[in-house]
N, C-alpha and C positions, 0 to 999 in steps of 0.2 A: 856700485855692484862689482864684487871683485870676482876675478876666474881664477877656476883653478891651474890653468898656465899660465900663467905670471908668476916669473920671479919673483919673492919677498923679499928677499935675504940674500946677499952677496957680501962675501969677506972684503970686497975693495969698493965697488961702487956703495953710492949711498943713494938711496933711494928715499926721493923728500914726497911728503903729503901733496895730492893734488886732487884739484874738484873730478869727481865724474862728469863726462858728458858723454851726450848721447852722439853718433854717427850712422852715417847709410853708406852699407857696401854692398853693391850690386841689388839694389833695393828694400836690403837687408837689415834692420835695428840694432847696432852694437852699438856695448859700449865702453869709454877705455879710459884713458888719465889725461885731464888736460895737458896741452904743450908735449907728453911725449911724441916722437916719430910717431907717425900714420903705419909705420909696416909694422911699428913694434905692437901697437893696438891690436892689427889684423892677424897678430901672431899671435898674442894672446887669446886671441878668440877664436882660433883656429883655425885661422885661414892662413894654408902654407903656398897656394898658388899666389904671385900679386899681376904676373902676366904670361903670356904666352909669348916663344921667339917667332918672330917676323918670317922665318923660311919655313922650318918645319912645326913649326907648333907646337913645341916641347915647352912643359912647363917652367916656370922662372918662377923664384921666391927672393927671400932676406938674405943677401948675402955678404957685401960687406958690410954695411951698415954705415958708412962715412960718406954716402956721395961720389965713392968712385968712380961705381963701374954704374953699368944698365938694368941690372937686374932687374930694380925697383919701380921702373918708370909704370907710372899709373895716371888717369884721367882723375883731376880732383878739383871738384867744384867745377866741370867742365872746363878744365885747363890741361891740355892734353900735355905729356912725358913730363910730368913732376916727377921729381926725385922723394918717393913715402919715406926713404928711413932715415930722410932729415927736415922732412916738412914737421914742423907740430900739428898736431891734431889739437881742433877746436870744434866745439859746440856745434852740431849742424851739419858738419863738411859732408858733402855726396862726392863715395871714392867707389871708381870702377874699374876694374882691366884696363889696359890699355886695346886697344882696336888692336886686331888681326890683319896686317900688310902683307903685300909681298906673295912671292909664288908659294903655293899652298902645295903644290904637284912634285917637290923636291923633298 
């Protein structure tokens, strides 16, 4: 099942055939391209929040996309602060926000 925000077509990347599988986000039925990123999935499908920051609760997304920085950290498969936008997505995975820490009063 393809979305309409998904990239097709890029001048430089190539973008190779890959099974659909199905995934749960936030107890929710998507679904995306085997082995790509987990953010890139939740992007395609809409979802631009992947956590909230630890003081004030401002929302976080995709940002760099290499495992930098933190942006990305999410609960997957109950394995808390995974890095989504270099995990693969596979068949099945349960991905959620990461947990809200920290003073919430700041």
């Amino acid at each position: 099942m393809e979305n309409d925000l998904r990239i097709h077509e890029h001048p430089i990347v190539d973008f190779r055939p890959a099974n659909t599988v199905e995934f749960w986000f936030e107890g929710q039925r998507l679904f995306g391209r085997e082995g790509e990123p987990v953010a890139a999935a939740l992007h395609a499908a809409g979802v631009r929040v992947l956590r909230y920051s630890r003081k004030l609760r401002r929302p976080r997304g995709f940002f760099c996309a290499i495992g930098n920085c933190s942006e990305c950290l999410m609960e997957i498969d109950g394995q808390p602060n995974v890095r989504s936008c270099i995990t693969p997505l596979a068949a099945g995975m349960r991905v959620r926000r990461g947990a809200v820490e920290g003073n919430h009063d700041a």
